[in-house]
N, C-alpha and C positions, 0 to 999 in steps of 0.2 A: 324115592329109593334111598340106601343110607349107601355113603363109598368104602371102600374097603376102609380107610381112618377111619370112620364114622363120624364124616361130616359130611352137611346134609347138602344135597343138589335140590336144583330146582328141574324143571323139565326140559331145560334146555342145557342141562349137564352145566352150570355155572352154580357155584357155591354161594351158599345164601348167607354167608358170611364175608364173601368177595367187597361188597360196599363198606363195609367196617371195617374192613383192611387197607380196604385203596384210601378212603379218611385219612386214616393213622397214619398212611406212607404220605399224603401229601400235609397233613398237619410236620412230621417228621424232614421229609423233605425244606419245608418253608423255614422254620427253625436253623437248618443247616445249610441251606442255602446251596445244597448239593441235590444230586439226585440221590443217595443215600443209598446201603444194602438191602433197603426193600423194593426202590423200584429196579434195582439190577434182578434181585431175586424175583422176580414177575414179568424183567425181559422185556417191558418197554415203558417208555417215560410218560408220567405224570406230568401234566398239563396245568399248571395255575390258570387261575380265572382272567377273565379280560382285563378287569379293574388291575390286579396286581402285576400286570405286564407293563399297562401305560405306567404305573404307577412307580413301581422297581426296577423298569426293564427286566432283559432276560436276564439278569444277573446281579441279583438284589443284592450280595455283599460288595459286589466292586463300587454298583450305585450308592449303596452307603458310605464303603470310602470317600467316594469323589465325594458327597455329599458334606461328608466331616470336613473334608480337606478345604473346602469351600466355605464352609463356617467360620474356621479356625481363619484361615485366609480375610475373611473378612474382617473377621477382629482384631487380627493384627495390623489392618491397614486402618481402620479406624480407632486406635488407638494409639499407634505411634507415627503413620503417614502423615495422613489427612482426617479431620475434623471436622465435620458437618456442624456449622452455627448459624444461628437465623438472629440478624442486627434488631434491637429495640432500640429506640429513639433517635433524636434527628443532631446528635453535633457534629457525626461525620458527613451528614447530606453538604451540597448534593451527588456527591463521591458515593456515600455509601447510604442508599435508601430505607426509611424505618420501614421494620418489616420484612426484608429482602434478604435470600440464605445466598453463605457464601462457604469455602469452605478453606481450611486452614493447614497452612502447607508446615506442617510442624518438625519437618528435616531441613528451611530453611536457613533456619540459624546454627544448625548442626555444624556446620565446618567453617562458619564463619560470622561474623559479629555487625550486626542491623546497619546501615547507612541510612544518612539523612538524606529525607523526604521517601522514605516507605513507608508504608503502611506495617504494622504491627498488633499481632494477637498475645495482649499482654493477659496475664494471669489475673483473677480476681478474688474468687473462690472457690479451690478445690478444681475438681476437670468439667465443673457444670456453669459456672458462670467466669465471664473472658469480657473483653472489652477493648474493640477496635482502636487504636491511634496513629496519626502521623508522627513518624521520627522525626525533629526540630532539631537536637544537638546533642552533643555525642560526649561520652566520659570526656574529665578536663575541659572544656569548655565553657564558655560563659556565655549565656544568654540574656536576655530584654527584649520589651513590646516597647515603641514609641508610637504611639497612633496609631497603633494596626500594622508600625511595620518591625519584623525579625532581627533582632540582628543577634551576629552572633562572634564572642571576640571583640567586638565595638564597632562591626562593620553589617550594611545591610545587607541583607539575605533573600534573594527571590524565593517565590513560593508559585511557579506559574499552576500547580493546580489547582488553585483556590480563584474562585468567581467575585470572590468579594472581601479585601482586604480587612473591615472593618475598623475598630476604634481601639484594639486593646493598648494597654499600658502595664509593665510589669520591669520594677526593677531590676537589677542586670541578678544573676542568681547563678554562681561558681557550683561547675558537676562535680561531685569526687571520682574517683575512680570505680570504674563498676556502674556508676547510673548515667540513665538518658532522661533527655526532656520530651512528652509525648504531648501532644494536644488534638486536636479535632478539626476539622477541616470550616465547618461552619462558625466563621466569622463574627456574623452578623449579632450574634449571641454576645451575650457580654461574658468573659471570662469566669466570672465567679460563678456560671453557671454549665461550666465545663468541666471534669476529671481531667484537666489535665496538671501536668508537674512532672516531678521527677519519676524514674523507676529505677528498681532495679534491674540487673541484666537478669540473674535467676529469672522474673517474672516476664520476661519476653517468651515466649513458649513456641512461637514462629512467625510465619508472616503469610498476609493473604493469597492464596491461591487462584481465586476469582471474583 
């Protein structure tokens, strides 16, 4: 039979247009993230599917907020907190294990300036390659290796975290202002096979976290 509009029913007086319309309101609704003026205008709510409930919750735009807010959130803590880096090779062993993620506490040196015998995330290249050292001596100061041992000022210098004092040798070497002396914990190594020397303070970028 046709309705007085003349649109069409089916036999159970439901409009054969009704499924084209409840589409549109819930494509419209999902969009808006409301229940919108067409499911007001039809007097009750439109149901998303299962999938999009686990998936949005009940309330896809706020789930999206938190979701940005948590993004953003993350990348602001991984790039000015902390620092996920995984160590290559062995001259901080056996301190710092080749292979082994640590991560980098880069508000450490924010209010304050490295001390000797910490560990240090000095710069290398760019925000992608860094490279582990212990602080040995500190702007103005003067350092040297006599047989493997520290001194600093012309006096010797304990190291109790190191397992094995080694052989090294290195004439006494005046800091200027602004630089540190950094080296490696593994001894056993002969120095010239070490990065270590001076730095500068720019290139300390924090200190390790774990």
């Amino acid at each position: 039979m046709v309705g007085c509009r003349g649109v069409a029913y089916n036999a159970r007086g439901r409009s054969k247009t009704a499924p084209l319309r409840e589409c549109a309101h819930y494509v419209l609704r999902t969009i808006r993230f409301d229940k919108g003026p067409a499911a007001r205008h039809t007097g009750r709510q439109i149901m998303p599917p299962r999938w999009h409930q686990l998936l949005w919750g009940r309330r896809p735009l706020r789930t999206a907020v938190r979701a940005g807010l948590l993004a953003a959130g993350c990348w602001l803590l991984l790039r000015y907190v902390c620092l996920p880096m995984r160590a290559e090779g062995v001259s901080m062993q056996p301190t710092i294990r080749d292979g082994s993620w640590h991560l980098a506490n880069l508000l450490q040196y924010r209010w304050r300036e490295p001390r000797r015998g910490e560990l240090a995330v000095i710069r290398w290249a760019g925000r992608r390659v860094f490279y582990l050292k212990r602080v040995l001596a500190l702007p103005g100061e003067r350092i040297a290796f006599v047989q493997g041992q520290l001194r600093i000022n012309g006096r010797d210098v304990a190291e109790p975290y190191l397992r094995e004092q080694g052989d090294w040798n290195l004439l006494e070497v005046a800091l200027a202002p602004g630089e540190y002396f950094v080296a490696g914990d593994h001894r056993a190594l002969p120095l010239v096979q070490h990065k270590a020397g001076t730095v500068r303070r720019a290139d300390i970028v924090g200190g390790l976290l774990r």
